[in-house]
VOPAGU-2260 file (C-alpha; in pm, 1 decimal, decimal comma):
REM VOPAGU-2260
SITE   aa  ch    i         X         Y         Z
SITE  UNK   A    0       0,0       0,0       0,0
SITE  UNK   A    1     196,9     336,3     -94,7
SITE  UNK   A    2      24,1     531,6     195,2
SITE  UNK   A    3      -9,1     355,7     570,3
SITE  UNK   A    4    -160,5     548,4     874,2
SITE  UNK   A    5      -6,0     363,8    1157,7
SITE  UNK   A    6      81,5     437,2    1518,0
SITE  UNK   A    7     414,9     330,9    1605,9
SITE  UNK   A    8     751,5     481,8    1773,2
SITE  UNK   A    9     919,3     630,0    1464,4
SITE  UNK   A   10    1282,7     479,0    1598,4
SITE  UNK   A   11    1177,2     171,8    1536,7
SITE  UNK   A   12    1036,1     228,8    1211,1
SITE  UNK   A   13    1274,0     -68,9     955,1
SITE  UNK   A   14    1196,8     127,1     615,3
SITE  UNK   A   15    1489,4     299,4     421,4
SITE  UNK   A   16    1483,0     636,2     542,3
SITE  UNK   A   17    1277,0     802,1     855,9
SITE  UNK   A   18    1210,0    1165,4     838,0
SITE  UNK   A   19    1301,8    1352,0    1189,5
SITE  UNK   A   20    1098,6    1674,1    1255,6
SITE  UNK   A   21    1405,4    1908,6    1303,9
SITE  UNK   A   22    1494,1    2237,5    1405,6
SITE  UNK   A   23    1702,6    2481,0    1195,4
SITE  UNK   A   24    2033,8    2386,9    1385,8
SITE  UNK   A   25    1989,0    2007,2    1321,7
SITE  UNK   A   26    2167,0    1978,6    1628,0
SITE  UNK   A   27    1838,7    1814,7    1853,1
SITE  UNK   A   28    1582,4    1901,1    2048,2
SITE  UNK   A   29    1305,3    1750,3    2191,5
SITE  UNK   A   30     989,6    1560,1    2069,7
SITE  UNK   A   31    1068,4    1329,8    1781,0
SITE  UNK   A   32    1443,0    1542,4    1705,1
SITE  UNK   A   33    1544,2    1441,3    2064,9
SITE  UNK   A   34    1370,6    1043,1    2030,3
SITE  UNK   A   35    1589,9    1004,8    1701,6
SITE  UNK   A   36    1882,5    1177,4    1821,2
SITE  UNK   A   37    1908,5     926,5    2108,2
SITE  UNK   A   38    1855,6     632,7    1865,7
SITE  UNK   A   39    2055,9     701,2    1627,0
SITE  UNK   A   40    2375,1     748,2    1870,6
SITE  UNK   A   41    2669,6    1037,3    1869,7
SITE  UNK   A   42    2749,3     989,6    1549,8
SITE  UNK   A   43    2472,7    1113,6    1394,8
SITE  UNK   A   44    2497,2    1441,2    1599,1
SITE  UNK   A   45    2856,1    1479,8    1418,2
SITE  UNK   A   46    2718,5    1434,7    1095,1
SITE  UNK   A   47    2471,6    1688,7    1164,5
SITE  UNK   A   48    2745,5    1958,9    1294,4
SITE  UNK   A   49    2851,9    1951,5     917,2
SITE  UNK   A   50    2547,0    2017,2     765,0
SITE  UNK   A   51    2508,3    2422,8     873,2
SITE  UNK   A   52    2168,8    2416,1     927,7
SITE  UNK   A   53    1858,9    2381,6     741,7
SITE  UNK   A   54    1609,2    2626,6     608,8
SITE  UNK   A   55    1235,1    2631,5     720,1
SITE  UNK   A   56    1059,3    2389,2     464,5
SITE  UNK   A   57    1380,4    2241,8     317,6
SITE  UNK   A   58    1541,5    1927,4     403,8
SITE  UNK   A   59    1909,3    1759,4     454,0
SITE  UNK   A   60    1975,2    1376,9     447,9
SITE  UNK   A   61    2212,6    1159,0     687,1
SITE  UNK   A   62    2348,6     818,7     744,5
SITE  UNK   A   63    2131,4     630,9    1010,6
SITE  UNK   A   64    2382,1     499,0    1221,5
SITE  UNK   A   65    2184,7     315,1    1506,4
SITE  UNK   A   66    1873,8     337,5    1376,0
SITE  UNK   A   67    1728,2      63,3    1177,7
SITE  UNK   A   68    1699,4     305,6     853,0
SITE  UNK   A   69    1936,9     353,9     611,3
SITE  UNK   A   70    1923,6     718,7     615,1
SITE  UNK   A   71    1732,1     999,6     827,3
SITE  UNK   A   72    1601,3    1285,9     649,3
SITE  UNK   A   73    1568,6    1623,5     858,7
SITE  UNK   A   74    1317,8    1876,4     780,2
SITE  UNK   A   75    1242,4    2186,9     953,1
SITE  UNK   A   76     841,6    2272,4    1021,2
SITE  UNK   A   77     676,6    2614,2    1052,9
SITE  UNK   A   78     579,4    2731,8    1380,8
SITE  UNK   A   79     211,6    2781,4    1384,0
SITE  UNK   A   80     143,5    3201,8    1370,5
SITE  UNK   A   81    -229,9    3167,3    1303,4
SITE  UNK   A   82    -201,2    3037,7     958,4
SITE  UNK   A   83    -109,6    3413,7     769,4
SITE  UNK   A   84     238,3    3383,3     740,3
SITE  UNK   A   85     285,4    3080,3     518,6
SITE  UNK   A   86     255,2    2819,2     719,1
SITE  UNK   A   87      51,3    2587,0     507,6
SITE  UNK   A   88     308,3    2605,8     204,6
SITE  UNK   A   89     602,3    2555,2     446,8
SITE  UNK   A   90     449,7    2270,3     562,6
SITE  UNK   A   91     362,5    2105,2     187,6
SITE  UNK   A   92     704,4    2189,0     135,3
SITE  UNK   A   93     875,4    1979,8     445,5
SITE  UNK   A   94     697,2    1660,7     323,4
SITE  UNK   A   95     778,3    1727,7     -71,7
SITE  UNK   A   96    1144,9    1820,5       8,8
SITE  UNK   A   97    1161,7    1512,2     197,0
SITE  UNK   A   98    1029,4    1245,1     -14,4
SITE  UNK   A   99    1202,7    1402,8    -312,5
SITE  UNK   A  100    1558,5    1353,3    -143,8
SITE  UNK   A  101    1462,7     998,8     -41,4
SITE  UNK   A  102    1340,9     954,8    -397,8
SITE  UNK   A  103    1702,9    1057,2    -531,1
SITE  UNK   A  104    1865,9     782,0    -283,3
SITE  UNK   A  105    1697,1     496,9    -444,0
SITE  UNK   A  106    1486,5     495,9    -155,7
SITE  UNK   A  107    1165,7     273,7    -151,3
SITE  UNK   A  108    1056,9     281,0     210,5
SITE  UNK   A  109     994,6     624,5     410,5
SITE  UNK   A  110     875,4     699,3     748,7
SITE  UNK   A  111     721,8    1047,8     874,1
SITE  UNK   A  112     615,9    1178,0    1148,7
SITE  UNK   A  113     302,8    1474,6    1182,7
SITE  UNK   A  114     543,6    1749,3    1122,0
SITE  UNK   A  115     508,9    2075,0    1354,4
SITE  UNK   A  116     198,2    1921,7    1507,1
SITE  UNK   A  117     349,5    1877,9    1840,1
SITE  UNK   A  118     554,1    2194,1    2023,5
SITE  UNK   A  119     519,5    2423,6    1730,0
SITE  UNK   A  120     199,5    2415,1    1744,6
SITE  UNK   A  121      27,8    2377,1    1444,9
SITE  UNK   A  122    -346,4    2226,4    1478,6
SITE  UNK   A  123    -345,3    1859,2    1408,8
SITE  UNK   A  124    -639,7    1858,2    1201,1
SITE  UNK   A  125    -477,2    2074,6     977,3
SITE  UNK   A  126    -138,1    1909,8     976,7
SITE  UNK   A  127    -250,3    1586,8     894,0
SITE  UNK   A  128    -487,4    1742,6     605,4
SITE  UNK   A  129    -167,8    1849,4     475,7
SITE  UNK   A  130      53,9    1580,6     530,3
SITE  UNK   A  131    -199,7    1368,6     353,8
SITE  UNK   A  132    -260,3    1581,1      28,4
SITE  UNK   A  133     121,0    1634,2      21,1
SITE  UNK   A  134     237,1    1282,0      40,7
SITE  UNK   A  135     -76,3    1152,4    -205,2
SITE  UNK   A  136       4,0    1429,5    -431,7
SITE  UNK   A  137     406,4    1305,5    -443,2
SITE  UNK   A  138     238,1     955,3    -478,3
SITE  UNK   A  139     108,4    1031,7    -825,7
SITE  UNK   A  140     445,0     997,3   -1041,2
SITE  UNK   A  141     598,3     719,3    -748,1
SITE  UNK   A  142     550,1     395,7    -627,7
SITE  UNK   A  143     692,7     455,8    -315,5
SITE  UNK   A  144     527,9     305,6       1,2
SITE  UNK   A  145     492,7     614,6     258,8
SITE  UNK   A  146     440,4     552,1     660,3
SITE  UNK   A  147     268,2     840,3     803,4
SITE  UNK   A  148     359,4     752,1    1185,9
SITE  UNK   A  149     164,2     927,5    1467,5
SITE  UNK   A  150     293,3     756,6    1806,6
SITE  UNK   A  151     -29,1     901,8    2008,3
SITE  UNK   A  152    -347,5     816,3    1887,6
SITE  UNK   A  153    -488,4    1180,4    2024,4
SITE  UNK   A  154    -313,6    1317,0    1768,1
SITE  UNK   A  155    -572,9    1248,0    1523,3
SITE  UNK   A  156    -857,8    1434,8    1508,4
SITE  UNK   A  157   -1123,9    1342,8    1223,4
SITE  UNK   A  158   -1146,7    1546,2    1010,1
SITE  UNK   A  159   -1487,1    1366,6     745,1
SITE  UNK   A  160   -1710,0    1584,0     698,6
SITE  UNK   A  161   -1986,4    1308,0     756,4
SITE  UNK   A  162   -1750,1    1174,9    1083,7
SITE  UNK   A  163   -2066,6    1282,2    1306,1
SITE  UNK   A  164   -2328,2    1100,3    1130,2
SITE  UNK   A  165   -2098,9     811,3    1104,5
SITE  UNK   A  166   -1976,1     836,2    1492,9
SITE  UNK   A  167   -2388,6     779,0    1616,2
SITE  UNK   A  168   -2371,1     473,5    1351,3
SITE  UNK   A  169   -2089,5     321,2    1543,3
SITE  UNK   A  170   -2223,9     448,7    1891,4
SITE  UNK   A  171   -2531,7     259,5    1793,5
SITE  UNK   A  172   -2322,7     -42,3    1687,8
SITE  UNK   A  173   -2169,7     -50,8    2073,5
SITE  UNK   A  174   -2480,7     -50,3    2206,0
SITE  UNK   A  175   -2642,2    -337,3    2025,8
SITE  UNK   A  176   -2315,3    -523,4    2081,0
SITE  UNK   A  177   -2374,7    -474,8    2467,3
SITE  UNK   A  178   -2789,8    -552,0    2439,9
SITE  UNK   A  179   -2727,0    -856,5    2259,4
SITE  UNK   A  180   -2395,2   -1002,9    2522,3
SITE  UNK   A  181   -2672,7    -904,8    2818,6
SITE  UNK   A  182   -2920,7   -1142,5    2645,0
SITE  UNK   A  183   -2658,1   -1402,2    2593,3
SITE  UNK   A  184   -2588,8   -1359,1    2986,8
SITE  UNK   A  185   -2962,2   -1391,6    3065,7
SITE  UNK   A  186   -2983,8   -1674,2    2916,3
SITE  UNK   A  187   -2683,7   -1832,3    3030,1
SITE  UNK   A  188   -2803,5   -1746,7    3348,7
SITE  UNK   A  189   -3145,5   -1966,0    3354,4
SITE  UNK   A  190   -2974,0   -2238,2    3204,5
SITE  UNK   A  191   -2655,0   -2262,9    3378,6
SITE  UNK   A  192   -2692,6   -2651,9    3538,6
SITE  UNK   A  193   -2338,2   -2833,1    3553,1
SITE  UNK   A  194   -2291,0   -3087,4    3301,4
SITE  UNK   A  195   -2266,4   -3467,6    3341,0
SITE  UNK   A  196   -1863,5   -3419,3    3285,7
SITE  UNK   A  197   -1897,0   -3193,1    3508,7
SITE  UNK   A  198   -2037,5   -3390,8    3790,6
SITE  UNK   A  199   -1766,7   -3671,3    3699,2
SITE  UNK   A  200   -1473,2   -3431,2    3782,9
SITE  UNK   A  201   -1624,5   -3343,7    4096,4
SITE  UNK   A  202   -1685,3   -3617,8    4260,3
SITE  UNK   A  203   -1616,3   -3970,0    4156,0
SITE  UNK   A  204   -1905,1   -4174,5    4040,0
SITE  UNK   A  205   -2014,3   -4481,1    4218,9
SITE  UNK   A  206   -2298,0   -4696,0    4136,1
SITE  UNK   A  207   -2514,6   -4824,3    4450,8
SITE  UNK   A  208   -2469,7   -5147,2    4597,4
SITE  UNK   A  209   -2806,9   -5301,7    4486,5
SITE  UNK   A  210   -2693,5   -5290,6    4136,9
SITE  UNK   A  211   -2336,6   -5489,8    4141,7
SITE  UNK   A  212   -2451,2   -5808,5    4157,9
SITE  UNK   A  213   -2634,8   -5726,5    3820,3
SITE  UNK   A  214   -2345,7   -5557,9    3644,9
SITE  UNK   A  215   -2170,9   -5917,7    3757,5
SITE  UNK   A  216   -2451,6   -6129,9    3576,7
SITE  UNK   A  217   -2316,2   -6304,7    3242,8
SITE  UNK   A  218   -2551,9   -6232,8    2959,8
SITE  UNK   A  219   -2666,0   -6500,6    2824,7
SITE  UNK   A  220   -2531,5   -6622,2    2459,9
SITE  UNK   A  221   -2714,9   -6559,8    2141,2
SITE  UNK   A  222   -2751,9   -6951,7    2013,5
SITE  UNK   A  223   -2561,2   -7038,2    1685,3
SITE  UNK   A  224   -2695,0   -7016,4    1351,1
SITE  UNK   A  225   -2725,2   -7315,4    1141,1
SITE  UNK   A  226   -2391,0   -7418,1     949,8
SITE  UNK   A  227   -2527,0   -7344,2     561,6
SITE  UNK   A  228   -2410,1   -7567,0     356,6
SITE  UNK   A  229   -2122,0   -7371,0      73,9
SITE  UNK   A  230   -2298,1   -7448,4    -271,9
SITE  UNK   A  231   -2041,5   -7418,7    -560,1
SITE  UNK   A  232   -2053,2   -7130,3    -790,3
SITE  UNK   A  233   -2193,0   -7174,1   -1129,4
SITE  UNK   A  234   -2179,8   -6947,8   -1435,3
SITE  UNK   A  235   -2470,0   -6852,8   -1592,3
SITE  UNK   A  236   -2425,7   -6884,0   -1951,8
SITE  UNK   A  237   -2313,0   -6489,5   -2134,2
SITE  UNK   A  238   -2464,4   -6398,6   -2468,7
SITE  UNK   A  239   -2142,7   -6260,9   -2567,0
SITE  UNK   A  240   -2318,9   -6116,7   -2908,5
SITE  UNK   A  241   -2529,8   -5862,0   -2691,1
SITE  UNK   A  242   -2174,7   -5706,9   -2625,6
SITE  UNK   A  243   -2115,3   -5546,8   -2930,5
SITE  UNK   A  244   -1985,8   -5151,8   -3070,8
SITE  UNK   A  245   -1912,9   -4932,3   -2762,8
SITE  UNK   A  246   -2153,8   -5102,5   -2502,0
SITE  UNK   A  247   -1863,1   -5373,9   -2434,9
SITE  UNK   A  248   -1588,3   -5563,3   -2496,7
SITE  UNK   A  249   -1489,1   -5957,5   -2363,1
SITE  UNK   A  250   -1115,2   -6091,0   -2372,9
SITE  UNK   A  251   -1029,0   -6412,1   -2253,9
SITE  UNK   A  252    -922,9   -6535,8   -1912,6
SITE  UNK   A  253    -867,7   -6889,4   -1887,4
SITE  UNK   A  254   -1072,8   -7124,2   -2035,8
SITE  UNK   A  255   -1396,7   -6901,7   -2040,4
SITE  UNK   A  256   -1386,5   -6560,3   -2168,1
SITE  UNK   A  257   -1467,3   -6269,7   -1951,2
SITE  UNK   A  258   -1648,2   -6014,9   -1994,4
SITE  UNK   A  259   -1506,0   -5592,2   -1936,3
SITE  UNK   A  260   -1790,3   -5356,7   -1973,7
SITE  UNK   A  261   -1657,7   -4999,0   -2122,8
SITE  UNK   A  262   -1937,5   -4748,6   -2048,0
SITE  UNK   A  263   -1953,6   -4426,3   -2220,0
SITE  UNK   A  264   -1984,8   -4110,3   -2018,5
SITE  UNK   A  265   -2349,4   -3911,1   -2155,9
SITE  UNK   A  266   -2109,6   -3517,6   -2131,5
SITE  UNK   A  267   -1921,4   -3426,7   -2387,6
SITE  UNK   A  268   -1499,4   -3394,0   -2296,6
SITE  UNK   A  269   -1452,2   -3079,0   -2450,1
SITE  UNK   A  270   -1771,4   -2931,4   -2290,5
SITE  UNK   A  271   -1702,9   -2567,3   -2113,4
SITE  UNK   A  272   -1860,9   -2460,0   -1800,0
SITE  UNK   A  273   -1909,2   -2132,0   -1823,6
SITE  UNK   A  274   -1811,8   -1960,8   -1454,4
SITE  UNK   A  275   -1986,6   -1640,9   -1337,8
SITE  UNK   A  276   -1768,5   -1294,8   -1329,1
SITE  UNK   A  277   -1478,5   -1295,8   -1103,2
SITE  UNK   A  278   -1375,3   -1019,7    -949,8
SITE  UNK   A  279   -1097,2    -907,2   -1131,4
SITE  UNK   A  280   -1303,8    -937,4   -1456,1
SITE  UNK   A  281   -1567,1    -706,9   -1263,5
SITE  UNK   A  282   -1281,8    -464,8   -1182,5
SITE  UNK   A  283   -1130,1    -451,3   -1498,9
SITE  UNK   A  284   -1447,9    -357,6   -1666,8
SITE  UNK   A  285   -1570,3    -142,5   -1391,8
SITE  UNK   A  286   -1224,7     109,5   -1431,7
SITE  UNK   A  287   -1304,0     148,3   -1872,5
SITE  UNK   A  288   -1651,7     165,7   -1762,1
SITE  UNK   A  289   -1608,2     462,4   -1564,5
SITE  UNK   A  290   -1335,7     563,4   -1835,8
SITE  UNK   A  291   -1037,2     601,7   -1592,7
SITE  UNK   A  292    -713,8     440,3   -1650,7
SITE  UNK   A  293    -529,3     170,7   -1436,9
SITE  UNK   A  294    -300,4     353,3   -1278,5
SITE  UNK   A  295    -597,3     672,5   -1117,9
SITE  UNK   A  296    -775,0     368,4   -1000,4
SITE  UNK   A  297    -512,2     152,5    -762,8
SITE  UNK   A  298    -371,4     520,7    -652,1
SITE  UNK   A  299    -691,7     659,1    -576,2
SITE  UNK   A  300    -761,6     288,0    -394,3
SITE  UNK   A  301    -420,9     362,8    -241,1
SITE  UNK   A  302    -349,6      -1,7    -340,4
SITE  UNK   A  303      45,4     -49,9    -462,9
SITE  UNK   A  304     120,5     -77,5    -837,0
SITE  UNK   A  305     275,2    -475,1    -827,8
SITE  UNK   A  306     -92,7    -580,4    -642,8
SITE  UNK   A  307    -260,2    -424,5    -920,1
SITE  UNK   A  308     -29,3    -603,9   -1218,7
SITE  UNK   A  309    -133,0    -944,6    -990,5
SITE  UNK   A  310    -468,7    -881,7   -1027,1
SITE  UNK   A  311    -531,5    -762,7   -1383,1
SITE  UNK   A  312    -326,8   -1037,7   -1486,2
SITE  UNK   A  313    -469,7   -1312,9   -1298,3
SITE  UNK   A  314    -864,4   -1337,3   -1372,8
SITE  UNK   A  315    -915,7   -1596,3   -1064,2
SITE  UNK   A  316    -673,9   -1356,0    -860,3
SITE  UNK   A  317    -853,4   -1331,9    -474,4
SITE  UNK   A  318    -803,8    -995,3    -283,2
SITE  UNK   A  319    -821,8    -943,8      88,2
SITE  UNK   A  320   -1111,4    -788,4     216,7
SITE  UNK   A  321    -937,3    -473,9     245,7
SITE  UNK   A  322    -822,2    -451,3     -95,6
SITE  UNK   A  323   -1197,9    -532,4    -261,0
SITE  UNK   A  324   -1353,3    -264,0     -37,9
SITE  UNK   A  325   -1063,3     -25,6    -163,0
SITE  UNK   A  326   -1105,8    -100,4    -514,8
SITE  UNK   A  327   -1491,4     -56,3    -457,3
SITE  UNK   A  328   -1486,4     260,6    -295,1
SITE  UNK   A  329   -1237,9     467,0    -579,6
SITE  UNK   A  330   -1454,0     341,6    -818,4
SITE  UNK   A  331   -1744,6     512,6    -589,8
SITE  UNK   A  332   -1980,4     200,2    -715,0
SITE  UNK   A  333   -2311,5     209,3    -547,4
SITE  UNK   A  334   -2409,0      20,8    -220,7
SITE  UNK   A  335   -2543,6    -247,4    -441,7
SITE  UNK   A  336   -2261,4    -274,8    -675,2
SITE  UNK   A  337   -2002,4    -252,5    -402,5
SITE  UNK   A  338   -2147,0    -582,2    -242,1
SITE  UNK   A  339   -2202,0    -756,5    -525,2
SITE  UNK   A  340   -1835,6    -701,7    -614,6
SITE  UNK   A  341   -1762,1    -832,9    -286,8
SITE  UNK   A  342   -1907,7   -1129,3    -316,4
SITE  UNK   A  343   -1702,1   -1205,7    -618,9
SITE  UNK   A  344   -1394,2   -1156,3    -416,9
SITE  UNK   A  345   -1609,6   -1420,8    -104,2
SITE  UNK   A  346   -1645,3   -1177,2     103,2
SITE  UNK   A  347   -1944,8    -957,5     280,1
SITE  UNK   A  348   -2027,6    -629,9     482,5
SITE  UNK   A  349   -2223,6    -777,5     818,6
SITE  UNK   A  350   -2376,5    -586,2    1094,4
SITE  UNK   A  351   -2207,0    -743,7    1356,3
SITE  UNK   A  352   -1818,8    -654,0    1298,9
SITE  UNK   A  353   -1694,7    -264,8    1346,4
SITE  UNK   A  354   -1454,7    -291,4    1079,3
SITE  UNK   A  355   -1788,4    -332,8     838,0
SITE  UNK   A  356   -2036,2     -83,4    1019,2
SITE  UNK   A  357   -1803,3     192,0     958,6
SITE  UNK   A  358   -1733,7     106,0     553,9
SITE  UNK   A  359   -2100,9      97,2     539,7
SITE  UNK   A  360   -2207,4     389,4     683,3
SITE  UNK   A  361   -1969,0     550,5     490,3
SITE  UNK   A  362   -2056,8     418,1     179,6
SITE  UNK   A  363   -2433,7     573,2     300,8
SITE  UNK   A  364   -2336,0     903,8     338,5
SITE  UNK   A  365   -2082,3     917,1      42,4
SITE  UNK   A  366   -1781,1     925,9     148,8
SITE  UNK   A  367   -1513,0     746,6    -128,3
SITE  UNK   A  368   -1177,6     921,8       8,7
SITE  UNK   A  369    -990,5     650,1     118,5
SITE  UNK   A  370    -794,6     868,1     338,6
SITE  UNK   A  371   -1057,4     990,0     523,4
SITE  UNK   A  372   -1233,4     645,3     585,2
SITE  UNK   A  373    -850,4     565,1     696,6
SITE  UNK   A  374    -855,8     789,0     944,9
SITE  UNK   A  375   -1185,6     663,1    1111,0
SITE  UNK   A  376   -1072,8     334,1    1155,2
SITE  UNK   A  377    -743,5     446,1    1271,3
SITE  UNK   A  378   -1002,1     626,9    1493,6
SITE  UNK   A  379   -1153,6     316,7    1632,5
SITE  UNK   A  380    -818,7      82,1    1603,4
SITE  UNK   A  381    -963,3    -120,9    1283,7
SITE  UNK   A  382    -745,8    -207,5    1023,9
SITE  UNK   A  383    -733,7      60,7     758,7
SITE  UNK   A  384    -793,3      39,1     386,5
SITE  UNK   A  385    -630,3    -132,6     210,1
């Protein structure tokens, strides 16, 4: 997937470069500058002393040294003024700057942080509006897979416009969920009796005296059968001339030939079964149908450019869930559509599972950005599209 929402500690982040949310000195600080600093060990600090600095919105690129990363790329945030004083294009800038010099290091991995979100200030809802157009617009022209990490769930605030309607759907969801495990504990309830196992490992099971002598008694023995007498087996005589063309055919065994019957099957060998749409037939003709072309579908799913060449050129090709519903919702197919493509891939949106209740209520109240249906679920820890 080229874009991942996750919430992890950026140190530990294994892809090929991390970004660190610097200052202008590149010399540390706190927040994620001091975390990387102090993972990345003295040597990075050295490095650093070399670079003179860095420019608000620009970037500079380092060994990794300690750090499981390859390289660390520093870029320096704006600190939030209001919003009048550039902040906004400073802050496109840092993630641009950044993936562009991790681009040019045959980099195919990157890790970011919510840049100037945390002591300079900037409103999180904003920042991660702009993080996310800025890292989907770099995704256009590369297949790079981008981590945007965010260590404190708090840190996101939803920003869907339908996030309200959709937050009383889920509500409702927890509430059913708790009606329906009271029932279950009602019920439980009247018919809690122990088991007969149960009573065995309790207490050990012994049958009362009156009864032993019975259990002792030797039941009596069926009486034999009659010895019947073997007869020996005769042949009936074979018409062997009722075995003729494809019905039969007889070779000899012995003395008496024996007969092989060779039955013909009633289907043809060459007959075709013709198989309903798969779902990668169903995609493929949903993206000319809609007159897009491959590539604004699997980015606009946010699904990664090999997973796409697996599944156009495999017709019987079986997505996860994840993928389907992603594929689904950037082609914005109706409700209908959406679960009957689905079903191709074996799969269906039920009730009774989270994950589901929020795809469908967004589906509902139309909202097809991938993004922002990621960040709900990030919202409610659910695993995100795709």
């Amino acid at each position: 997937m080229p874009l991942h929402l996750i919430r992890e500690d950026i140190t530990k982040m294994k892809t090929d470069a991390v970004v660190n949310a610097a200052n202008n000195t590149l010399l540390g600080g706190g927040g994620v500058d001091g975390a990387i600093h102090a993972a990345a060990g003295p040597k990075l600090l050295k490095e650093c002393r070399k670079l003179g600095g860095c420019e608000t919105g620009r970037a500079k690129i380092t060994k990794g040294y300690d750090m499981p990363c390859k390289y660390i790329i520093h870029t320096v945030g704006p600190v939030w003024q209001g919003g009048g004083n550039g902040e906004e294009g400073l802050l496109f800038s840092c993630y641009t700057e950044s993936l562009k010099l991790a681009q040019e290091n045959g980099c195919e991995s990157v890790a970011l942080p919510l840049i100037s979100s945390g002591v300079y200030g900037y409103p999180k809802k904003q920042a991660l509006e702009i993080a996310t157009k800025a890292i989907t617009a770099f995704l256009e022209s590369s297949d790079m897979t981008v981590y945007l990490v965010i260590f404190d769930k708090r840190a996101i605030e939803v920003t869907s416009s339908v996030y309200g309607e959709i937050e009383q759907r889920i509500n409702d969801f927890y509430v059913e969920q708790r009606e329906l495990e009271d029932r279950r504990y009602h019920i439980n309830a009247m018919y809690n009796a122990p088991s007969v196992l149960e009573c065995f490992d309790k207490e050990p099971f012994d049958l009362p005296q009156a009864s032993a002598p019975a259990l002792k008694k030797k039941a009596k023995k069926s009486p034999k059968l009659p010895k019947v007498k073997k007869e020996k087996k005769t042949e009936d005589p074979i018409d062997y001339d009722i075995l003729t063309g494809s019905a039969g055919k007889y070779e000899k065994a012995g003395s008496a030939p024996t007969p092989i019957l060779m039955y013909e099957t009633s289907c043809d060998a060459d007959m075709a079964f013709e198989l309903d749409e798969s779902f990668s037939e169903m995609l493929l003709r949903k993206i000319d149908e809609k007159g897009i072309t491959d590539a604004e579908c699997y980015k606009k799913a946010n699904v990664d450019r090999r997973l796409f060449s697996k599944i156009r050129s495999n017709a019987q090709y079986k997505p996860s869930k994840q993928t389907a519903i992603a594929f689904a919702i950037a082609l914005e197919l109706p409700e209908r559509e959406i679960d009957e493509m689905l079903r191709k891939a074996g799969y269906a949106l039920s009730g009774s599972v989270l994950f589901d209740v929020i795809i469908k209520a967004c589906i509902e109240k139309g909202e097809y950005n991938i993004f922002k249906i990621n960040e709900i679920l990030f919202e409610y820890d659910q695993q995100i599209l795709c």
